[in-house]
Residue frames relative to the residue before (quaternion, step in Angstrom):
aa qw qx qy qz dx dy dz
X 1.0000 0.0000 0.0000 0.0000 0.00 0.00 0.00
X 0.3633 -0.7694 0.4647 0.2450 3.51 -0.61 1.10
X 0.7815 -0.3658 0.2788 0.4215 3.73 -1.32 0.39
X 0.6853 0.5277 -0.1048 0.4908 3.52 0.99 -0.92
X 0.6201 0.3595 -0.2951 0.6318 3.45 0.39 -0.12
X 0.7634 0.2187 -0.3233 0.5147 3.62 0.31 -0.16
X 0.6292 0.3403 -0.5713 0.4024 3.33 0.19 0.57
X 0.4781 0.5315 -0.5189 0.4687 4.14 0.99 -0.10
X 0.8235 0.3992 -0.2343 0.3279 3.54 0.55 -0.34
X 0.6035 0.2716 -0.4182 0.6222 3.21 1.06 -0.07
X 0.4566 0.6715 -0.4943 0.3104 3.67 0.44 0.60
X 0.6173 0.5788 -0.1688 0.5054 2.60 1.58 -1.92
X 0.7257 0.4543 -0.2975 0.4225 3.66 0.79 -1.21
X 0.4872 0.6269 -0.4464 0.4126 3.51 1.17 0.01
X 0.6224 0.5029 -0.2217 0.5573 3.46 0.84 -1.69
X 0.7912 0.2274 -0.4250 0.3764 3.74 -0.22 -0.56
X 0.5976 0.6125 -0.4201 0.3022 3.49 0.70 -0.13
X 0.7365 0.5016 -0.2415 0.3842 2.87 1.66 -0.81
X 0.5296 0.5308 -0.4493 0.4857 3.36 1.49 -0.71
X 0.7517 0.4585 -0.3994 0.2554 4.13 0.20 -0.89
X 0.7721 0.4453 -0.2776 0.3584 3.12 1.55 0.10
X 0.4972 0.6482 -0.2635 0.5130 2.73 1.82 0.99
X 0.5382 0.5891 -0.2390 0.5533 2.96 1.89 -0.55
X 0.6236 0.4428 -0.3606 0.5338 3.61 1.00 -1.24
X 0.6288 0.5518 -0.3783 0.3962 3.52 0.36 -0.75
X 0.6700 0.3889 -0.2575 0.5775 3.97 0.36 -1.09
X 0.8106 0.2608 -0.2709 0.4489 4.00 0.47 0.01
X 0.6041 0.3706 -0.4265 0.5619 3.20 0.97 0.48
X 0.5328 0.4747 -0.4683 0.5211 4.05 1.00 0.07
X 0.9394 0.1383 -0.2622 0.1724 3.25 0.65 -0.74
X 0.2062 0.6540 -0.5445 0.4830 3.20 1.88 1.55
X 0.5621 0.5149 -0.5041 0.4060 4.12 0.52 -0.56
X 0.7310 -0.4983 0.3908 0.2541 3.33 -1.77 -0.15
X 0.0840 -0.8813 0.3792 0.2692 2.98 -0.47 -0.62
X 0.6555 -0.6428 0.2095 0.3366 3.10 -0.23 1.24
X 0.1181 0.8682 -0.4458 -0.1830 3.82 -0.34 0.42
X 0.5676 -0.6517 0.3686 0.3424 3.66 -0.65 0.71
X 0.6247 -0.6592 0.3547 0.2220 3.36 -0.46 1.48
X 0.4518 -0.7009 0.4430 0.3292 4.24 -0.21 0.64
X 0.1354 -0.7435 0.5669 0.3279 3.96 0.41 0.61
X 0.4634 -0.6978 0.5157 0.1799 2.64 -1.52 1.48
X 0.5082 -0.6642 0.4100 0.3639 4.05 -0.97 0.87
X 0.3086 -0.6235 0.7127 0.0894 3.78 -1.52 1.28
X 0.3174 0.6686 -0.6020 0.2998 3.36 -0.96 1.07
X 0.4973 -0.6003 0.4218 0.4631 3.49 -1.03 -0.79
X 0.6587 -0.4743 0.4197 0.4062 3.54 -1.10 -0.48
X 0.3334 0.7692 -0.5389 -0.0820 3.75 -0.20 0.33
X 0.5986 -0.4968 0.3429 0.5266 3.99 -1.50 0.42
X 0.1426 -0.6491 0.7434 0.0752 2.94 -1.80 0.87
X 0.2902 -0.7314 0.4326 0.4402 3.38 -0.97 -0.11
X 0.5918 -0.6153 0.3890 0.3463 3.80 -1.49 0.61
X 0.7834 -0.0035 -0.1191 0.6100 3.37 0.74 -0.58
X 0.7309 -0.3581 0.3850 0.4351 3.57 -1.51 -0.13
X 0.0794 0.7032 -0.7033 0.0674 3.77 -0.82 0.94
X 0.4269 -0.6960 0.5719 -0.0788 2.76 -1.63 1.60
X 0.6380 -0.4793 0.3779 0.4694 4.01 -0.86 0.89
X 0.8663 0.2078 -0.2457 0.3821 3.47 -1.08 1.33
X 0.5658 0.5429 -0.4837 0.3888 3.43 1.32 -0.06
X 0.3469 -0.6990 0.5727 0.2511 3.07 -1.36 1.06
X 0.8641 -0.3110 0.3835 0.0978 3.34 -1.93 0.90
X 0.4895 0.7354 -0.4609 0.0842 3.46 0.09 0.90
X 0.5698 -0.4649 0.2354 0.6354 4.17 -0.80 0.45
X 0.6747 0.5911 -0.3587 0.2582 3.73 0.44 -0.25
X 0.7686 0.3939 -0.1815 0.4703 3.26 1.44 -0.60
X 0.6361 0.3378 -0.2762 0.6364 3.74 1.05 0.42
X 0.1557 0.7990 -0.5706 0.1090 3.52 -1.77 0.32
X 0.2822 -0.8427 0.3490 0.2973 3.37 -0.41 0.75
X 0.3207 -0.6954 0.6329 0.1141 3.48 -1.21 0.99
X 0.6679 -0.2808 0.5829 0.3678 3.58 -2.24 0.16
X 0.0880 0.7243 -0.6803 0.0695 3.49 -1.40 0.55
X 0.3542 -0.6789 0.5368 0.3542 3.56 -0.97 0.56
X 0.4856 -0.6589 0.4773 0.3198 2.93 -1.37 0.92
X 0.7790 0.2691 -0.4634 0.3255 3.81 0.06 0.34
X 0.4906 0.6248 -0.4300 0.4290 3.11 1.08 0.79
X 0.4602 0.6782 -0.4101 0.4001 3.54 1.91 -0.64
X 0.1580 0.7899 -0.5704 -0.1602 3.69 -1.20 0.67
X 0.7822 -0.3975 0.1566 0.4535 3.83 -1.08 0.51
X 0.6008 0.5557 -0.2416 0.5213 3.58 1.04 -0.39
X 0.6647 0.4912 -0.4217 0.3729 3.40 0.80 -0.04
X 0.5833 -0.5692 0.5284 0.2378 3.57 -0.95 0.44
X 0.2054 0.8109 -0.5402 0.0918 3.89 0.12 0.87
X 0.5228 -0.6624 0.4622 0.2727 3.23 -1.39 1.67
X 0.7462 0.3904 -0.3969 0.3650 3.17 -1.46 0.80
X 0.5964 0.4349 -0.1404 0.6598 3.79 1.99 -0.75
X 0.7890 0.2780 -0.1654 0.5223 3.86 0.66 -0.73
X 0.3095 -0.7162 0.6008 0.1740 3.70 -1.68 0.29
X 0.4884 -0.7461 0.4203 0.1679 3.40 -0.02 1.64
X 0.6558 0.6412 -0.2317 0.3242 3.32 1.47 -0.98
X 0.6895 0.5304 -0.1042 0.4821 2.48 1.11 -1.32
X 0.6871 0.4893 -0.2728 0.4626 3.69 0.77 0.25
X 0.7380 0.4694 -0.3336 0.3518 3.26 1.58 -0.02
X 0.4298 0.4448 -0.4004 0.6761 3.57 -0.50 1.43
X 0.4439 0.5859 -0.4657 0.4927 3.78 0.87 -0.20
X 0.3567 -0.7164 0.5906 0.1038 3.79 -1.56 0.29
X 0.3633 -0.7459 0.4773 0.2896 3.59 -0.82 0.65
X 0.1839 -0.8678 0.4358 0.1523 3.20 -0.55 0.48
X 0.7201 0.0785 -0.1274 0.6776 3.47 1.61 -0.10
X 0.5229 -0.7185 0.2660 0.3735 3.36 -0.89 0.82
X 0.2492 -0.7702 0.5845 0.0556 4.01 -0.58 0.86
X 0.6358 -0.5720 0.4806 0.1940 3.63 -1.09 1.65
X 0.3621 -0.5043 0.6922 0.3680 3.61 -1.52 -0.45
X 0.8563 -0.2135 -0.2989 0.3631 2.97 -0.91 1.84
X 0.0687 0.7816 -0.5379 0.3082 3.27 0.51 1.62
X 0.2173 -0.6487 0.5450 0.4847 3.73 -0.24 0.56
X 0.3746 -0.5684 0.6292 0.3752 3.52 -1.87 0.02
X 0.5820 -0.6056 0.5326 0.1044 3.36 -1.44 0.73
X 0.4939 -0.6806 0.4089 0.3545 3.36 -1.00 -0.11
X 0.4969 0.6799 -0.0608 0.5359 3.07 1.96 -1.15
X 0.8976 0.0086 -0.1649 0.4087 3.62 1.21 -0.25
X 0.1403 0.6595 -0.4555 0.5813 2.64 1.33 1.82
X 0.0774 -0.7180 0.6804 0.1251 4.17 -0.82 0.60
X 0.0534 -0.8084 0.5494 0.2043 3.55 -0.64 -0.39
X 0.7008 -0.4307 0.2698 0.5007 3.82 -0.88 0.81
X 0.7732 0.5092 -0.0831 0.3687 3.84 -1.03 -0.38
X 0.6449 0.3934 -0.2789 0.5929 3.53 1.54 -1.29
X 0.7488 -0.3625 0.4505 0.3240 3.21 -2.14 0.68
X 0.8882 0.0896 -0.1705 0.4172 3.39 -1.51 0.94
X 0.3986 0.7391 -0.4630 0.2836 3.60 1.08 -0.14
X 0.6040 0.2499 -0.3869 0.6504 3.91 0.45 0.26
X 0.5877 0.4448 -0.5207 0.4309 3.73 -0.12 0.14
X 0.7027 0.2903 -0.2684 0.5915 3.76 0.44 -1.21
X 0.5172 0.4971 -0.5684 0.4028 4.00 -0.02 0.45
X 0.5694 0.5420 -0.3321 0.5214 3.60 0.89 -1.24
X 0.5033 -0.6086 0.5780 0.2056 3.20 -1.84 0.67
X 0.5214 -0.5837 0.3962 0.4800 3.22 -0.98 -0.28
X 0.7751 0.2342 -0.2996 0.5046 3.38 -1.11 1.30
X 0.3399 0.7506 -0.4115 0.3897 3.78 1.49 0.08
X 0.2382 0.6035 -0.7211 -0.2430 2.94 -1.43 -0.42
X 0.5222 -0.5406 0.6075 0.2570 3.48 -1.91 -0.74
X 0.0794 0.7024 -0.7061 -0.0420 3.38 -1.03 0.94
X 0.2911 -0.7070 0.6080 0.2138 3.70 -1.43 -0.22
X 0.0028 0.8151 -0.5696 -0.1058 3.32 -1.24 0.93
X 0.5660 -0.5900 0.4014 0.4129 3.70 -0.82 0.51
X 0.0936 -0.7403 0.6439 -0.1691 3.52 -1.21 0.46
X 0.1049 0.8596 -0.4965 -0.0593 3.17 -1.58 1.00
X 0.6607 -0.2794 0.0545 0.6946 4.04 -0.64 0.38
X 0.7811 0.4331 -0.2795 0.3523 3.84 0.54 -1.06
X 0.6904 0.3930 -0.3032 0.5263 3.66 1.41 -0.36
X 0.8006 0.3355 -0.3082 0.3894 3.68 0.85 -0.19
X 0.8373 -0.3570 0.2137 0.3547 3.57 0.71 0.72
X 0.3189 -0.6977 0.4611 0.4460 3.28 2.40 -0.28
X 0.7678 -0.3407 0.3971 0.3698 3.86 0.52 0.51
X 0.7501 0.3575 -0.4227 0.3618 3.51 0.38 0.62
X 0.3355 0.7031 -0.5126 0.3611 3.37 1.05 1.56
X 0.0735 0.8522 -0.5165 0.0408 3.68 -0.16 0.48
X 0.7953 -0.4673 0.2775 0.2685 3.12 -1.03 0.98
X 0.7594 0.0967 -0.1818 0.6172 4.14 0.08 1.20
X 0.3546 0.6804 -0.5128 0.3851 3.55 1.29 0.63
X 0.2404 -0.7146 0.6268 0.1967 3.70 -0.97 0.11
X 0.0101 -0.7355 0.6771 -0.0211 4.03 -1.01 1.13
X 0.5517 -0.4529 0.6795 0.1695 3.17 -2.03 0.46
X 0.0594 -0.7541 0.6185 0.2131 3.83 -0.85 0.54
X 0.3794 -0.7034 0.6010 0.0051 3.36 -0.84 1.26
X 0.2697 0.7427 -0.6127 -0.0105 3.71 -0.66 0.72
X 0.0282 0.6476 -0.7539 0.1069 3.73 -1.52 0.92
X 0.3731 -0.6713 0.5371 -0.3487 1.58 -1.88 1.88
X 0.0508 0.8399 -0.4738 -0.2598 3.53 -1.03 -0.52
X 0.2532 -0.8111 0.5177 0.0993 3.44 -0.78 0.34
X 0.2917 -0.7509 0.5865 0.0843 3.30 -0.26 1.64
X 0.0946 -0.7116 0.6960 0.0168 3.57 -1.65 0.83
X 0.8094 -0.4856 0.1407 0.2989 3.57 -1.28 0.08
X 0.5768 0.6113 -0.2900 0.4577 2.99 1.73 -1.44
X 0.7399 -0.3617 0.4505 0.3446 4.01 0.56 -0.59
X 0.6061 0.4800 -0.0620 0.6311 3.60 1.33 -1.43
X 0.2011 -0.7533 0.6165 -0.1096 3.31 -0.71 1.60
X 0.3367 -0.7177 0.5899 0.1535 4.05 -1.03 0.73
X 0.3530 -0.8423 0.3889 -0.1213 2.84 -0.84 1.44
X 0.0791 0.9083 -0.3764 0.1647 3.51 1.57 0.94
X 0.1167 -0.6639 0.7275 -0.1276 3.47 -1.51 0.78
X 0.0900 0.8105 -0.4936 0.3022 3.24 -0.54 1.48
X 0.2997 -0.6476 0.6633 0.2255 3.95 -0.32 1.52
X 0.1465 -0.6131 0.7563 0.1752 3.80 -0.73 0.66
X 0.7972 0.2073 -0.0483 0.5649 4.01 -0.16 -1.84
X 0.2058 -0.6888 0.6860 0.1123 3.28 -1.83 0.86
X 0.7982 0.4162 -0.0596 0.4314 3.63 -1.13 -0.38
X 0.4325 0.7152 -0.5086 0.2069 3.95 1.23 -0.32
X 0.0814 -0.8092 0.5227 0.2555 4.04 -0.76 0.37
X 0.5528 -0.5706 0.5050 0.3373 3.26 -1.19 1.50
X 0.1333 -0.6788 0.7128 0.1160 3.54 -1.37 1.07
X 0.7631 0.0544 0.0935 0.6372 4.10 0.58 -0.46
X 0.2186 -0.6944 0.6783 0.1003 3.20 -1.96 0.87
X 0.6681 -0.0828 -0.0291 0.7389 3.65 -0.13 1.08
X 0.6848 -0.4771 0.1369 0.5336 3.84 -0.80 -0.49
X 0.4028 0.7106 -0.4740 0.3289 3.51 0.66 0.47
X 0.0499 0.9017 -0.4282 -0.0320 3.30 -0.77 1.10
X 0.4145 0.4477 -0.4411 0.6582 3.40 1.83 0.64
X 0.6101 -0.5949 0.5194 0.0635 3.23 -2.11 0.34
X 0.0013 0.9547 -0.2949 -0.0393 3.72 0.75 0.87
X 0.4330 -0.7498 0.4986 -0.0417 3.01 -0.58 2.01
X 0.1061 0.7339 -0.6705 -0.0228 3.63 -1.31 0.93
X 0.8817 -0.1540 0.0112 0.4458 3.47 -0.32 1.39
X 0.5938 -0.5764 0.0757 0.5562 2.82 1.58 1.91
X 0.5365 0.5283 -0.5388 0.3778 3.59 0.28 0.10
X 0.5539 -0.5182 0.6176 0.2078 3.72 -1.57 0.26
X 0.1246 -0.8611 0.4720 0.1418 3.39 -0.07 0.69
X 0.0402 -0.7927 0.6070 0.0396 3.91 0.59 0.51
X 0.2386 -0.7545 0.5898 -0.1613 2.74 -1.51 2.12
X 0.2521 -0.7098 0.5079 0.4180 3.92 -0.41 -0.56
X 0.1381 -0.7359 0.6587 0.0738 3.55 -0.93 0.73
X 0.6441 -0.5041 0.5614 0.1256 3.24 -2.11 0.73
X 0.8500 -0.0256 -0.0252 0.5256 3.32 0.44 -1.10
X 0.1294 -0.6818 0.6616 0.2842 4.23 -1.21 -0.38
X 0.2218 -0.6381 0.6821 0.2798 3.45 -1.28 0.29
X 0.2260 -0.6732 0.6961 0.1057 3.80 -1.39 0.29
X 0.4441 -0.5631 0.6613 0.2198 3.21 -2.14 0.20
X 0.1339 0.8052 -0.5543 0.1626 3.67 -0.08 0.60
X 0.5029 -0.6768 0.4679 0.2647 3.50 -0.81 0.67
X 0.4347 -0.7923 0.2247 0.3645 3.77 -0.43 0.77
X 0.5035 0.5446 -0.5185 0.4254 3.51 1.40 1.24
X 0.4575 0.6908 -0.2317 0.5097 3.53 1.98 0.11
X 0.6221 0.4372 -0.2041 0.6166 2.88 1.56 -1.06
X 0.7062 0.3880 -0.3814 0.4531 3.81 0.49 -0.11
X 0.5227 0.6490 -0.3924 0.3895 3.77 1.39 -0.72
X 0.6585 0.5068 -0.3283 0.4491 3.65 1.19 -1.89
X 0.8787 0.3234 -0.3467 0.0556 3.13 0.24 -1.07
X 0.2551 0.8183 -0.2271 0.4623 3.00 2.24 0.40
X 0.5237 0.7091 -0.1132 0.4584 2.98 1.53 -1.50
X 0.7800 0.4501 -0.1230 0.4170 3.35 0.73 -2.04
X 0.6650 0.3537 -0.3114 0.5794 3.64 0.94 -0.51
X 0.4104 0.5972 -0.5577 0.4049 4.25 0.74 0.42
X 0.7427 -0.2573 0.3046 0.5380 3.13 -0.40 -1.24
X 0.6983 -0.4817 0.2599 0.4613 3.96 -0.59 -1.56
X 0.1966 -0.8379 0.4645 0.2085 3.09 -0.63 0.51
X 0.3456 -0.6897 0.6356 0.0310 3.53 -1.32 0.81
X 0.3063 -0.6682 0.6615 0.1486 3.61 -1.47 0.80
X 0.0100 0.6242 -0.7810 0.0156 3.70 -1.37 0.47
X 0.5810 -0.6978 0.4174 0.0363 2.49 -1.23 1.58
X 0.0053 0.7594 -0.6037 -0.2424 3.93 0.07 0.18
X 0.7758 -0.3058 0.5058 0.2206 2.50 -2.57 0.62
X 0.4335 -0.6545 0.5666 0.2502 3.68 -1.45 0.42
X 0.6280 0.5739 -0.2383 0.4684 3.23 1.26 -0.64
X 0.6509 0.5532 -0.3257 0.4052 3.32 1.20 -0.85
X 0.5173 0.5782 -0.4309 0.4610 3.84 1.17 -0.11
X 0.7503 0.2515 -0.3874 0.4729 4.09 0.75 -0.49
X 0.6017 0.5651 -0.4238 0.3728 3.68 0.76 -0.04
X 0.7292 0.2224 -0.4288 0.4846 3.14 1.21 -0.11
X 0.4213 0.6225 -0.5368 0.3832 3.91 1.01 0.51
X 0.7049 0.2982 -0.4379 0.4717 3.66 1.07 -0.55
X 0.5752 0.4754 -0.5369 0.3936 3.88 0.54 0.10
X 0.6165 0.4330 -0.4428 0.4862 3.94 0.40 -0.44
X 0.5384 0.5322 -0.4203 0.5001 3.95 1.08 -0.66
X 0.7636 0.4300 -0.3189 0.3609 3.61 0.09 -1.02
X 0.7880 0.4904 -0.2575 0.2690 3.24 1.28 -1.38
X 0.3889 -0.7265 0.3444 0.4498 3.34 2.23 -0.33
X 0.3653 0.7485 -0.4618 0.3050 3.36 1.24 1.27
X 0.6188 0.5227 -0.2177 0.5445 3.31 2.10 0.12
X 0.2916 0.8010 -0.4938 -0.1716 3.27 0.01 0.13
X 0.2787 -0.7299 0.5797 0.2313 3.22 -1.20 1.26
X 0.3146 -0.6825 0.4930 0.4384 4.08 -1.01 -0.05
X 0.6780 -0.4254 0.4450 0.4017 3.34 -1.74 0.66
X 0.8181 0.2624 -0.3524 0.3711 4.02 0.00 -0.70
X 0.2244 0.8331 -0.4608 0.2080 3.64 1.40 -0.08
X 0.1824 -0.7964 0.5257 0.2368 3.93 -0.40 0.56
X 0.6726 -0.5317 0.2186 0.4660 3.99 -1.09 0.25
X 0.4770 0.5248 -0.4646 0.5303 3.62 1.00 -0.58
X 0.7407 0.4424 -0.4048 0.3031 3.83 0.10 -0.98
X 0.6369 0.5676 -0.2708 0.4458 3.48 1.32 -1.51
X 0.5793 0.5669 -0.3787 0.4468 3.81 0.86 -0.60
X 0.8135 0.3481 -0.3129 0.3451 3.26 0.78 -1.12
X 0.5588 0.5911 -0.4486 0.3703 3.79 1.26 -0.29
X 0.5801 0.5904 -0.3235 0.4586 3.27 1.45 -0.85
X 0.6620 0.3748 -0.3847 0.5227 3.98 0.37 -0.94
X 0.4797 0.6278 -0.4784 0.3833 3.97 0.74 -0.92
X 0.6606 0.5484 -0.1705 0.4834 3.63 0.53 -1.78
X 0.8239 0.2595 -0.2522 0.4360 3.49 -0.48 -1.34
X 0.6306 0.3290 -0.3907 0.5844 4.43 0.99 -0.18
X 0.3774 0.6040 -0.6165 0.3357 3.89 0.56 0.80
X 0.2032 -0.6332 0.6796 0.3097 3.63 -1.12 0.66
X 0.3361 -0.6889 0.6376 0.0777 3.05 -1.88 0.58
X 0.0985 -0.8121 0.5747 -0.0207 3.29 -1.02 1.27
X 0.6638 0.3716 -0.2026 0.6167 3.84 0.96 0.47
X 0.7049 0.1830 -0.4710 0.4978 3.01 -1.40 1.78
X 0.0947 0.7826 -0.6090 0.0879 3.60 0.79 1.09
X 0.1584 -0.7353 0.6376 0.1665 3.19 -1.40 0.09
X 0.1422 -0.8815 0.4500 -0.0142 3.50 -0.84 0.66
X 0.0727 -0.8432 0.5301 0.0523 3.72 -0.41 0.68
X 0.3104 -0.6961 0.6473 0.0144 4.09 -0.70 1.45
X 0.5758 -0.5712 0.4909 0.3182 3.36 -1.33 1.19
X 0.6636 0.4194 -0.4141 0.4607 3.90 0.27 -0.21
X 0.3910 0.3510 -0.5600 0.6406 4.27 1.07 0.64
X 0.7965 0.4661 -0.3123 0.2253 3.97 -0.40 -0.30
X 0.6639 0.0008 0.1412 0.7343 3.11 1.61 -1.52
X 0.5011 -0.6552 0.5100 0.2440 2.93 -1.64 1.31
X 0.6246 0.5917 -0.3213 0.3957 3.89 1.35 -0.49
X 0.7657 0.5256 -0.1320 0.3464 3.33 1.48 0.25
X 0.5465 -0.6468 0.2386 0.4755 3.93 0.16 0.89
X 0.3635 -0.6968 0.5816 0.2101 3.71 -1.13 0.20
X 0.7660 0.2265 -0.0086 0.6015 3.35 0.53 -1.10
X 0.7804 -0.3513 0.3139 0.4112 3.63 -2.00 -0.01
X 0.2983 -0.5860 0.7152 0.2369 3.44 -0.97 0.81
X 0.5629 -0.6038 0.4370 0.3571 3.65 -1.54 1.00
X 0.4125 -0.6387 0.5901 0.2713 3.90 -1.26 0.22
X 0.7383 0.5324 -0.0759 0.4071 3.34 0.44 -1.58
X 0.5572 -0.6283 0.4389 0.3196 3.67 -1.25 1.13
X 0.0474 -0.6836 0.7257 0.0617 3.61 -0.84 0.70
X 0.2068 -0.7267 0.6545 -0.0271 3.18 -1.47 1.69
X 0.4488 -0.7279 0.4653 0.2286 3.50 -0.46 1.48
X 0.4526 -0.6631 0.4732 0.3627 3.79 -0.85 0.88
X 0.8136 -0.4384 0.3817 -0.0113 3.40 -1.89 0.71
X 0.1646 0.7727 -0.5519 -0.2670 3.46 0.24 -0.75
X 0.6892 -0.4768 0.4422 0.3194 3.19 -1.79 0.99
X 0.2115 0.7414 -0.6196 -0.1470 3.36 -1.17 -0.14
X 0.8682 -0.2660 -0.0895 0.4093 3.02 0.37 1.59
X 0.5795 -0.4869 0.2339 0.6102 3.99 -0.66 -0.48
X 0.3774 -0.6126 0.6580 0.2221 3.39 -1.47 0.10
X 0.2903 0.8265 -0.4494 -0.1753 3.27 -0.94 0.55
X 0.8124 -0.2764 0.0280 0.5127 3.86 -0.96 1.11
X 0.8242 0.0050 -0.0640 0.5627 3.67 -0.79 0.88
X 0.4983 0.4283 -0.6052 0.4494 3.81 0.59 0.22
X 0.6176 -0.5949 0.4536 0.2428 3.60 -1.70 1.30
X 0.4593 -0.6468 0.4347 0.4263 3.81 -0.75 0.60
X 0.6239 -0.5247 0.4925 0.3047 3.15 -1.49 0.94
X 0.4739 -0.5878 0.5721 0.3205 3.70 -1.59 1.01
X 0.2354 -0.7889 0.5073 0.2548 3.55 -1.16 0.77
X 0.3983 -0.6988 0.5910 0.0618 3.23 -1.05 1.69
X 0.4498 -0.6639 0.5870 0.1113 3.35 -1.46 1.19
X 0.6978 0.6418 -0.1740 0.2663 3.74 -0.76 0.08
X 0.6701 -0.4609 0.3687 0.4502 3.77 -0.68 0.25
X 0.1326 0.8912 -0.4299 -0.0584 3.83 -0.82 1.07
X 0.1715 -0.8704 0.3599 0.2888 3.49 -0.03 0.03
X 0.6272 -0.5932 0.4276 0.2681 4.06 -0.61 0.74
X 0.1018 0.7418 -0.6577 0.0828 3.86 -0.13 0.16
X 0.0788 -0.7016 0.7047 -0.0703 3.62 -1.28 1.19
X 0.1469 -0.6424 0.7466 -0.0906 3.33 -0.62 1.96
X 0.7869 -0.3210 0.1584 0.5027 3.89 -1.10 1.39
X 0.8582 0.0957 0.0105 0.5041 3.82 -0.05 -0.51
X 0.7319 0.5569 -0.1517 0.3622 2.95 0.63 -1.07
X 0.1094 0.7961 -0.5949 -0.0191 3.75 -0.71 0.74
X 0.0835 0.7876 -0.6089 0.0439 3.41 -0.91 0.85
X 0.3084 -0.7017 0.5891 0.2558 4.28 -0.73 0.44
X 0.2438 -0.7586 0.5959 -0.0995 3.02 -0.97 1.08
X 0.1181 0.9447 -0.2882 -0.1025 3.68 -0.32 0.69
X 0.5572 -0.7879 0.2207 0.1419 2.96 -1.52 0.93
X 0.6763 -0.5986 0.4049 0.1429 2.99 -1.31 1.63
X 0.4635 -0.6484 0.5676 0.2062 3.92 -0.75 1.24
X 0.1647 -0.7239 0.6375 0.2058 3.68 -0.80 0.40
């Protein structure tokens, strides 16, 4: 092999050596990561946002507000800032306009106990408020508290002729939400603990044909509160879901679906009562309607009557019936 030819080739072997290590290079740079610049975290102060989405009339609780980073030129005089404000002091407060999940809250849409119109903005829209008396033995002994949810219970009795009166118990309202206990409408805490008092009276949310039922209710007999279950508000959201008592629409977006769904599960209910009669309790006791009306024990025949003939004298005793061709008349029988 002359001098030439071997230098095209180790020339060549130069070049391919170099292109395959250039190739491995460019494809292993561009299998690595790449480095990304860290999101600068925001410098500001702390001010109250809210935690989840609250709607006109929810009341204020430690669960539904909190304070968040905020840029500072974004910070305005209305905002609630940590270290300037008492979180405490705001629960039991009232929304007055509706506020996003993490929206700061405002001062302006905040009510507080005591201030003008403050039961009005608690009330939903189309709500109203009524109040019923109550005591340690009709309200739960004190463990109703403002944003609880009760059943109204009313019993009664119903007197009848025989003497023996009917003894009935009956959930009339379901789902009703405690707005205030006597006029208190926040929940009063001594060294974190819940202090549970006895009150006199509860207000409720009640629609404003609820509100004519209760006070009907109040001149019946008494009425009692039972406390419901928290759980019992989605078990019956998935039975109204199944039963197609909700309808949600197909283009509806999640913010919308959330709200038809809270709408639904803070409905009071007034249908599907349930009811329980002193004869479910004791066997010594009536089940059903005792009669109202005079009942006049029957007569005995004493034979035919006929037109202008004087009424037969009424005889007392064992008789027997005797049928002469047509005729039937009782005749009685004589003791031996």
């Amino acid at each position: 092999m002359d001098r030439k030819k071997l230098v095209l080739l180790l020339g060549a072997l130069v070049i391919a050596i170099g292109t395959a290590l250039a190739a491995r290079s460019m494809f292993a740079g561009a299998s690595a990561p790449q480095a990304e610049a860290a999101a600068p975290v925001p410098q500001g102060p702390k001010v109250l946002v809210a935690q989840r989405a609250l709607e006109t009339g929810t009341i204020i609780t430690a669960d539904a507000i909190g304070f968040q980073m905020w840029p500072e030129e974004l910070v305005k005089d209305a905002y609630f800032l940590d270290g300037e404000s008492d979180i405490t002091k705001l629960l039991g407060t009232v929304v007055r306009f509706p506020i996003t999940a993490g929206e700061p809250v405002t001062q302006g849409s905040l009510v507080s106990p005591g201030d003008s119109g403050f039961l009005a903005a608690a009330l939903g829209p189309g709500m109203r408020a009524v109040t019923v008396p109550v005591s340690a033995k009709t309200g739960v002994a004190g463990f109703v508290f403002p944003g609880d949810r009760v059943d109204l219970v009313l019993t009664q009795s119903v007197s009848g002729d025989d003497g023996q009166a009917l003894k009935a118990s009956e959930t009339i309202l379901r789902n009703l939400r405690v707005l205030a206990t006597d006029q208190s409408t926040t929940t009063e805490k001594v060294e974190g603990n819940t202090v549970v008092r006895a009150f006199r009276t509860v207000t409720l949310e009640v629609t404003p044909k609820i509100a004519e039922k209760v006070a009907v209710a109040q001149t019946i007999g008494t009425l009692s509160l039972s406390l419901r279950s928290i759980a019992d508000n989605q078990s019956e959201l998935d039975r109204a879901l199944a039963a197609g008592d909700i309808k949600i629409p197909d283009d509806a977006t999640p913010e919308e679906e959330e709200k038809l769904l809270r709408q639904a599960m803070a409905r009071p209910l007034d249908q599907g009562s349930t009811y329980v009669t002193g004869g479910d309790v004791s066997r010594f006791q009536r089940s059903s309607m005792p009669a109202t009306g005079p009942v006049s024990a029957p007569q005995p025949s004493m034979g035919p009557v006929v037109s202008g003939d004087p009424a037969p004298p009424v005889r007392s005793g064992p008789t027997v019936r005797v049928t002469r061709g047509k005729a039937t008349e009782e005749v009685p029988v004589e003791k031996n």
